[in-house]
C-alpha positions as CSV (number, residue, x, y, z in Angstrom):
1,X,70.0,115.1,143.7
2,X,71.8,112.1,142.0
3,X,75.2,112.4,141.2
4,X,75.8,111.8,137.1
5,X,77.4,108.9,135.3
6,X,80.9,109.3,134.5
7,X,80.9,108.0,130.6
8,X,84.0,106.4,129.6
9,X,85.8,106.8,126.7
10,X,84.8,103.9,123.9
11,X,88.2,102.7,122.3
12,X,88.1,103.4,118.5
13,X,88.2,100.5,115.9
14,X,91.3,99.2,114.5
15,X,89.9,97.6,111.4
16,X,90.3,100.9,109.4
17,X,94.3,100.0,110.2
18,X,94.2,97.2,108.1
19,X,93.5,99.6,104.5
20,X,95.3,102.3,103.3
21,X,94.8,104.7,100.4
22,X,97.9,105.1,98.2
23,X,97.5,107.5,94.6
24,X,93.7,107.4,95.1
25,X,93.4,102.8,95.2
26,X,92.5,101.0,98.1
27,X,95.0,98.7,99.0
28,X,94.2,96.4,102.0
29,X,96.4,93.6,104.2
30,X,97.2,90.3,103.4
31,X,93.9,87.4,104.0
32,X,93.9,84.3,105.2
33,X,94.0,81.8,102.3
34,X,91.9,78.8,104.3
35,X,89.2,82.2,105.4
36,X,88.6,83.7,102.7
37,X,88.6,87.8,102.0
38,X,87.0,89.9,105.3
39,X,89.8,87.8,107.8
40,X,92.9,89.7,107.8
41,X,96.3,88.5,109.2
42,X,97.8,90.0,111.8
43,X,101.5,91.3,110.9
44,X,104.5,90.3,113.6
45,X,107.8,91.1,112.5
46,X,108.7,87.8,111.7
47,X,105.4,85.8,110.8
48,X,101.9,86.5,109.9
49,X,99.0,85.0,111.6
50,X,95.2,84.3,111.5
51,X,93.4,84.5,114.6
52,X,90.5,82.8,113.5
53,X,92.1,79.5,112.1
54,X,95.1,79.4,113.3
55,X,97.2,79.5,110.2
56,X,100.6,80.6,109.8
57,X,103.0,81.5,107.5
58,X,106.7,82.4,108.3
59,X,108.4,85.6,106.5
């Protein structure tokens, strides 16, 4: 008989990190300005940054 596949374990999405329910409103991260709503930046302690265009803005 054949052995069975081992399945691994799928990594869950992290775009649910980027909105967070506060007193029952949906408030969602910073967008890229030059993108548009749907492209979030991506939070460093001292800058934020869009993956897609490149655009950066220093805290």
């Amino acid at each position: 008989m054949a052995k069975k596949k081992q399945v691994k374990n799928k990594k869950p999405s992290t775009k649910w990190t980027k909105f967070k329910l506060i007193d029952g409103k949906i408030t969602r991260a910073r967008n890229c300005p030059k993108c548009g709503p749907g492209v979030f930046f991506a939070e460093h302690k001292d800058r934020l940054y869009c993956g897609h265009c490149h655009y950066l803005e220093i805290k």
